[in-house]
Each structure stands twice: as C-alpha cells, then as structure tokens.
C-alpha positions as CSV (number, residue, x, y, z in Angstrom):
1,X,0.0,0.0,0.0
2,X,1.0,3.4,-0.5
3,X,0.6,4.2,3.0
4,X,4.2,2.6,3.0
5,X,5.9,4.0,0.6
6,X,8.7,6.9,0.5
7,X,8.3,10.1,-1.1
8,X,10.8,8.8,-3.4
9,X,8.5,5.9,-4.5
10,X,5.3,7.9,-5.0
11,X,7.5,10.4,-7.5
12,X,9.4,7.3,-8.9
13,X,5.5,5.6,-9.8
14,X,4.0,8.9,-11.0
15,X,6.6,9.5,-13.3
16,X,6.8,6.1,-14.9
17,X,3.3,6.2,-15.2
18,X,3.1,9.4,-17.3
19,X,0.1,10.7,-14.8
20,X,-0.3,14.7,-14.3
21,X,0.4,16.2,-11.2
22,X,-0.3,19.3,-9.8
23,X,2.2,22.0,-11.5
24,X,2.7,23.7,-7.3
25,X,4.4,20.3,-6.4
26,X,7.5,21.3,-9.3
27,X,7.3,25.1,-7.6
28,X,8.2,23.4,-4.1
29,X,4.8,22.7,-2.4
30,X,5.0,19.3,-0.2
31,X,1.3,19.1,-0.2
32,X,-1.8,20.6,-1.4
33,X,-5.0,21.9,0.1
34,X,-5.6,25.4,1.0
35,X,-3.1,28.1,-0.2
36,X,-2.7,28.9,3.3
37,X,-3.7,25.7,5.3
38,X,-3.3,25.9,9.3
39,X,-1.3,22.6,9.3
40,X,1.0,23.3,6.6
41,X,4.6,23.2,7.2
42,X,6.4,27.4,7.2
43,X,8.8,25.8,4.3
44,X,5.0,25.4,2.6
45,X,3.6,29.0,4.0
46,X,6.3,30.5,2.2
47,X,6.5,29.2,-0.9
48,X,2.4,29.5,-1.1
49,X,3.2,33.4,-0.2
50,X,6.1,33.5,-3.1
51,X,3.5,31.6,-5.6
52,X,0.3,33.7,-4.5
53,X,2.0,37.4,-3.1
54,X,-1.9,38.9,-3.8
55,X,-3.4,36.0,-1.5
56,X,-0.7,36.8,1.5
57,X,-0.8,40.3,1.8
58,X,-5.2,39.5,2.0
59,X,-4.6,36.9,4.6
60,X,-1.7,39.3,6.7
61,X,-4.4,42.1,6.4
62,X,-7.3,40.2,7.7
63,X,-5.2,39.0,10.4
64,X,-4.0,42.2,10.9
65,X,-7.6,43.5,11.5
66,X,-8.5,40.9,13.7
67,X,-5.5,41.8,15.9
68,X,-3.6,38.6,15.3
69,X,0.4,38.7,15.2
C-alpha cells in the first residue's frame, strides 16, 4: 500500500506512469489543500506566499484587523 511508501517511490510511480500532477508540487509545495492551510509546514507558508504574493498580503491584512500577530 502506498501508505508505506517513500516520497521517493510515489514520484518514482507517477513519473513512470506518465500521470499529471499538480504543477505547485515542481514550484516546491510538499502538499496541497488550502493556499494557506493551518497545518502546513512554514517551508509550505512561504512558498504559497512567493507563488500567490496577492493571496498573502489578503490573509496578513485580515489578520491584521482581527488583531492577530
């Protein structure tokens, strides 16, 4: 099962299978789901902030106006 696989072996299968991934994974992302998800890794936070810079400075205002830091 692919629960027990490495990240090298999912890549290694996707690749030699010709499917289409998800162009952010080739920009850096480790995983996908919100641009901003709560459980994503900083590494993650920032490359979503250098791939959407319009999306970050919406989220830092809004946080900003709730008082959050």
């Amino acid at each position: 099962p692919i629960l027990h696989w490495t990240e090298a072996e999912v890549w290694a299968r996707i690749k030699a299978s010709g499917v289409r991934y998800h162009w952010a994974y080739d920009k850096g992302m480790k995983r996908l789901s919100c641009s901003f998800c709560v459980l994503a890794s900083r590494e993650d936070l920032e490359c979503a902030a250098r791939l959407r810079p319009d999306l970050a400075a919406e989220y830092v205002a809004l946080e900003a106006e709730m008082g959050h830091r």
